[in-house]
Steps between C-alpha positions, in 0.01 A plus 500: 500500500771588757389831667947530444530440127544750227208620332512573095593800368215623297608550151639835331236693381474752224806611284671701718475210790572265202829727424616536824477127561750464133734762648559274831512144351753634280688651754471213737604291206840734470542507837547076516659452168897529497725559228851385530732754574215782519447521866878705496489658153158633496512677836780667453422611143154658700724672739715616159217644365381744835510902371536423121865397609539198277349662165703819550796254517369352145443824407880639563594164330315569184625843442892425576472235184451903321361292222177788423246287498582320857557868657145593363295205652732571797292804526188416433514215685595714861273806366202198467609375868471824645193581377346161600669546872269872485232327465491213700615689819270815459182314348510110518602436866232781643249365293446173627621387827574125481689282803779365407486060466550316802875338514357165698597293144775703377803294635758718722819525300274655182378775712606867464721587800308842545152440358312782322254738750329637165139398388544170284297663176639508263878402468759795487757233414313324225360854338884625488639161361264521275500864356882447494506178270212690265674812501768361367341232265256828311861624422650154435343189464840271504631720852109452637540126387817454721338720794157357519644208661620680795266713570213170468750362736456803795130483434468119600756590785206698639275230577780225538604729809126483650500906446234517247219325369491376100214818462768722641733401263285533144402786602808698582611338154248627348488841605893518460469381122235757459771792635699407244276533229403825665833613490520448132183636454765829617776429320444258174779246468679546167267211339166730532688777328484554092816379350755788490585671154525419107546479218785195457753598263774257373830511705852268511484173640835495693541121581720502851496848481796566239480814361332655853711763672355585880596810665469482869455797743769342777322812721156353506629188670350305184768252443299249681184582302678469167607134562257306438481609138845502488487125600257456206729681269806379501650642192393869616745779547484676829632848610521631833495873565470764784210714483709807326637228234154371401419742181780461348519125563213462331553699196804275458339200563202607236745548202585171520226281654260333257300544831538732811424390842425710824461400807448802756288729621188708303803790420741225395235346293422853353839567407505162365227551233626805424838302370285267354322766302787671364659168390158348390561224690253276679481509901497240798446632844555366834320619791762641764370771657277570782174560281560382127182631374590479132597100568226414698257690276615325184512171697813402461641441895586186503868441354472153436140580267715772312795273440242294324367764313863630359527123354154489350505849357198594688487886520263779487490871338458750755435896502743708635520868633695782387517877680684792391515821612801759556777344583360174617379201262472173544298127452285417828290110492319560814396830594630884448389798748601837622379685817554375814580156436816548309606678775402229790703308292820770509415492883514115520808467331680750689402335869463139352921436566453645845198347575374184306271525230162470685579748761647769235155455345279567849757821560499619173104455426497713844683780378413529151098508563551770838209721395623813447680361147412657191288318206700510185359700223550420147309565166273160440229459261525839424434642812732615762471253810563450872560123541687325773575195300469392105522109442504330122500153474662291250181374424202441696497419834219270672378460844346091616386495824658684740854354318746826406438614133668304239529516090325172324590657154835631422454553135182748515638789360392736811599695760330521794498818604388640881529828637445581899418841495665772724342658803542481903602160648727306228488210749113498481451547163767221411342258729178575347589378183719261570196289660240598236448426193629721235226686346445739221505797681462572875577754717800314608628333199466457105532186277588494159636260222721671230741392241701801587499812770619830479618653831643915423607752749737297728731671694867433519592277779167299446584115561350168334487164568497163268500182639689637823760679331479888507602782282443884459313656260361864380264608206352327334450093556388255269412135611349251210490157423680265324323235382606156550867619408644258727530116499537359830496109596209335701419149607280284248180428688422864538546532151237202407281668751494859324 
């Protein structure tokens, strides 16, 4: 033999040897293969994808379609990717230090312009395509279906490049997938939660929507909101209204609607089944407000699903809840409190045109909890109290995960009651049970479920709030249920799920 020629390479041994041998043929096999047209597109898709750019692009994309769904996965999908990029920059890189692949068989013009000077293990790029396109698919499988491809796409990029080995690849995908389904292990998607409400109660089919009359709050910018259902329905009547109109819009629009439509806000839609009670008439709502608990809590936020529902007759029985005390009185379908909060709310509405809504709610949280405020004292139980804030429910509400407390059941018959008590530091004590969970009795707070409460001994000038609307009150208050006194529509599946 030729003291010059090449001796054997002895063969791989063990799994690991046998492993890292895989990784290379298959990049080496990569590396020589060409795709038409890849050697431009795939590079600059790579370079697309640097900082999360690319999927926060898809992400603005989803939400501007302000279909519900689309705007959800949106979320989850760049809450999934944020969590994966966490990770992989704080844990996977310092963990194992791995050289990057050598370029000698990547050809020139598929090369990076400014290659990577982070460890190779694992792939940033792969574990945030990846935690993106999952993200989105645990809230929607058809949107996942349609992003799946892209991000598989900015994966392969990774190694077509000569930037990463295949290893580096499945394993950022891997962890990135497994962000996502840590995320939701945070906050459930609306498919792990119990189907919302019951019982079904029989309701007008209204084919094209004849017979529908929609009253639209023009001051919660809805009209953009309301089309789609208006698309759906085009036999529907519509009436637009300023904000100071909207009451008596809707009383007209109940007296001679087979069914009355909403589409606002939580105090719009509150005013709304008020008319609806009074006229015994059934309800659609709209979401178009910033926070449309009562809509998103009796799972109907999709217009196009509650168009659908108006022609089948699908529709639902819910509780309502009724206060009355002094001179104030009224219905309330999410929640009903006095103390502090209904005057945070006074305090947001007053800065709120100066301001913008969030930052009236910073300044006005500020000066409502300064600490030398005094608890409110009122009669409860039969026993005078101190409390900073009472809370009732229309019905109960649940806590999943770390995901903000919502109502599964809107026809239980309960309130659910909660009572901070007063003492020093309102902010504290808030806080406190805000983040806990609500207990019998603690020093801080005090749960109960009730059919009705008694509240005595309130002084004049004392303020409530309902569903973001405020009122005084002084006496004596009353709150109780209603049970299932209102009919309100709600998309079919939900209803063959409950």
């Amino acid at each position: 033999m030729s003291p010059d020629a090449e001796l054997p390479l002895p063969p791989a041994r063990g799994p690991k040897a046998r492993l890292v041998s895989l990784d290379c043929r298959v990049f080496t096999a990569v590396a020589e293969r060409h795709w038409p047209g890849a050697d431009q597109a795939l590079p600059r898709l790579s370079r697309a994808a640097n900082h999360g750019v690319l999927w926060f692009a898809t992400g603005a994309a989803l939400a501007a379609t302000r279909h519900p769904r689309a705007r959800r996965a949106a979320v989850r999908g760049v809450a999934s990717l944020a969590l994966a990029s966490a990770t992989i920059n704080t844990l996977g890189k310092r963990s194992v230090r791995r050289a990057r692949p050598l370029l000698d068989g990547v050809p020139l013009m598929r090369r990076l312009k400014r290659q990577p000077l982070t460890t190779s293990f694992p792939s940033g790029h792969a574990a945030s395509a990846a935690a993106f396109a999952t993200g989105v698919a645990l809230e929607s499988r058809g949107l996942g279906a349609a992003v799946a491809p892209l991000a598989g796409a900015v994966a392969l990029s990774r190694v077509y490049t000569g930037v990463h080995f295949p290893s580096d690849v499945l394993a950022g995908a891997a962890l990135g997938a497994g962000a996502a389904f840590a995320v939701r292990g945070l906050v459930p998607t609306r498919s792990q939660l119990p189907p919302p409400g019951r019982p079904r109660v029989d309701a007008p089919a209204l084919p094209g929507g004849r017979g529908l009359v929609v009253v639209v709050n023009e001051g919660a910018r809805t009209p953009e909101r309301v089309r789609p259902l208006l698309d759906a329905l085009p036999h529907a009547e519509v009436v637009r209204c300023a904000p100071g109109e909207v009451a008596a819009e809707l009383d007209k629009a109940a007296e001679r609607a087979r069914v009355l439509g909403v589409c606002g806000g939580d105090g719009t839609v509150n005013a709304a089944a008020a008319a609806a009670l009074r006229h015994d008439v059934p309800l659609v709502v709209v979401p178009g407000g910033t926070l449309n608990h009562f809509a998103q809590d009796l799972g109907a936020d999709d217009p196009r699903e509650v168009a659908a529902a108006i022609e089948a007759g699908d529709a639902v029985a819910v509780d309502v809840g009724r206060f009355s005390a002094g001179r104030g009185d009224g219905y309330f379908l999410n929640t009903f409190s006095l103390g502090v909060y209904p005057e945070l709310v006074r305090e947001r509405e007053r800065w709120s045109p100066r301001i913008g809504g969030w930052p009236a709610g910073v300044l006005a949280a500020a000066r409502v909890l300064r600490s030398d405020r005094q608890p409110l004292r009122a009669e409860f139980q039969g026993t005078e109290r101190a409390l900073w804030l009472l809370f009732a429910g229309n019905c109960v509400y649940n806590r999943l995960g770390l995901a903000p407390s919502r109502r599964f059941d809107l026809a239980d018959g309960l309130l659910d009651v909660r009572v901070v008590h007063g003492g020093r530091r309102p902010g504290t004590r808030l806080l406190a049970a805000a983040l806990t969970s609500p207990v019998e009795r603690s020093p801080v707070q005090t749960s109960i479920r009730r059919r009705r409460l008694r509240v005595e001994g309130l002084a004049p000038g004392t303020v409530v709030a309902y569903d973001g609307e405020i009122t005084p009150v002084e006496g004596e208050l009353l709150i109780e249920k209603l049970p299932e006194a209102l009919t309100v529509y709600r998309p079919s599946q939900l209803l063959s799920a409950s």
